[in-house]
MARPA-587718 format. One record per residue (C-alpha): x negated, y negated, z; residue number from 1; residue in one letter. Coordinates in steps of 0.02 Angstrom, whole numbers, plus 50000, padded with zeros to 5 digits. Layout:
       X       Y       Z   num   residu
       X       Y       Z   NUM        a
...
END
This chain:
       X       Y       Z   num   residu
   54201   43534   55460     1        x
   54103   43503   55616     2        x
   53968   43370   55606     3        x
   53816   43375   55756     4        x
   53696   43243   55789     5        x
   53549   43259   55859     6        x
   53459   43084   55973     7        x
   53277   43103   55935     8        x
   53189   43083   56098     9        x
   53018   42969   56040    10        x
   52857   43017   56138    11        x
   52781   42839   56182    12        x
   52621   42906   56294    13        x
   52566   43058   56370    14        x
   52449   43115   56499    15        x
   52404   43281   56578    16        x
   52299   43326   56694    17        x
   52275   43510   56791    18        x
   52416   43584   56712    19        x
   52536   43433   56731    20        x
   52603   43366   56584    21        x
   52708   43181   56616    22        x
   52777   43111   56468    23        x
   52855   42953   56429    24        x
   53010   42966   56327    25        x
   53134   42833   56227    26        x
   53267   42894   56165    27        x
   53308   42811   55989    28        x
   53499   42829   55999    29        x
   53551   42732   56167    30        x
   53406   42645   56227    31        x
   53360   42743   56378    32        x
   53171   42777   56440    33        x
   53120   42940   56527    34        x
   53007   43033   56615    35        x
   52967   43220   56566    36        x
   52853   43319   56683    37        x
   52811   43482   56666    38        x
   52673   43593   56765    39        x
   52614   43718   56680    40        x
   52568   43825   56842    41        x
   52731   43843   56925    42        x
   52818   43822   56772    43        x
   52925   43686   56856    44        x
   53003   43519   56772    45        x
   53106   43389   56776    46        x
   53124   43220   56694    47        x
   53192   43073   56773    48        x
   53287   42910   56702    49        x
   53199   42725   56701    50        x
   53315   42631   56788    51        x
   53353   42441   56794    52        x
   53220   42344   56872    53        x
   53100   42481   56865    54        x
   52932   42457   56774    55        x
   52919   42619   56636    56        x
   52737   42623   56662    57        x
   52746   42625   56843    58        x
   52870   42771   56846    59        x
   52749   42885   56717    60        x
   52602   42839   56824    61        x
   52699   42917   56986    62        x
   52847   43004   56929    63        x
   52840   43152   57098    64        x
   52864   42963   57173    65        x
   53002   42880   57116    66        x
   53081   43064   57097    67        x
   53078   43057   57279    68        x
   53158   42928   57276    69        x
   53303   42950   57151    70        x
   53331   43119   57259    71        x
   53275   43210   57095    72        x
   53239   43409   57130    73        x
   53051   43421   57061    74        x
   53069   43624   57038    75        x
   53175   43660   56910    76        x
   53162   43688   56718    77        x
   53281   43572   56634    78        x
   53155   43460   56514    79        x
   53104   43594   56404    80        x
   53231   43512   56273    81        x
   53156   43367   56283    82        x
   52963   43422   56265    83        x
   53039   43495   56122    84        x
   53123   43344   56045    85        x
   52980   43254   56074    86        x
   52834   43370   55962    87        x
   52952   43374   55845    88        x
   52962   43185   55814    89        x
END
């Protein structure tokens, strides 16, 4: 018998604004805090990790920032999982 789990990904604050949705994610399982953005114009998204010494709030206020920074590729369409995870909870 196989067994899956699932990590519920909890939805802590949201914000959009002209067709850019940023969310700010926890993830009940391990701890971690994210960063969802999608844009619903270009259809692009990405989500980015917290990292140590990082404020959470900071990163969801400015997330194209800090992606910048982490060297995180703003066009592609991997958070759609985790917008999922996220109505769901």
């Amino acid at each position: 018998m196989t067994t899956y789990t699932t990590h519920l990904m909890r939805e802590l604050d949201r914000r959009s604004n002209d067709g850019i949705d940023v969310r700010l994610l926890w993830c009940e399982h391990d701890g971690r805090v994210l960063v969802a953005v999608k844009d619903a114009k270009t259809g692009d998204a990405f989500a980015l990790e917290v990292k140590e010494g990082e404020r959470a709030l900071d990163v969801f206020q400015h997330p194209y920032a800090y992606a910048a920074v982490h060297r995180i590729d703003t066009n592609g369409d991997s958070v759609e999982v985790m917008f999922d995870e996220a109505a769901a909870a």
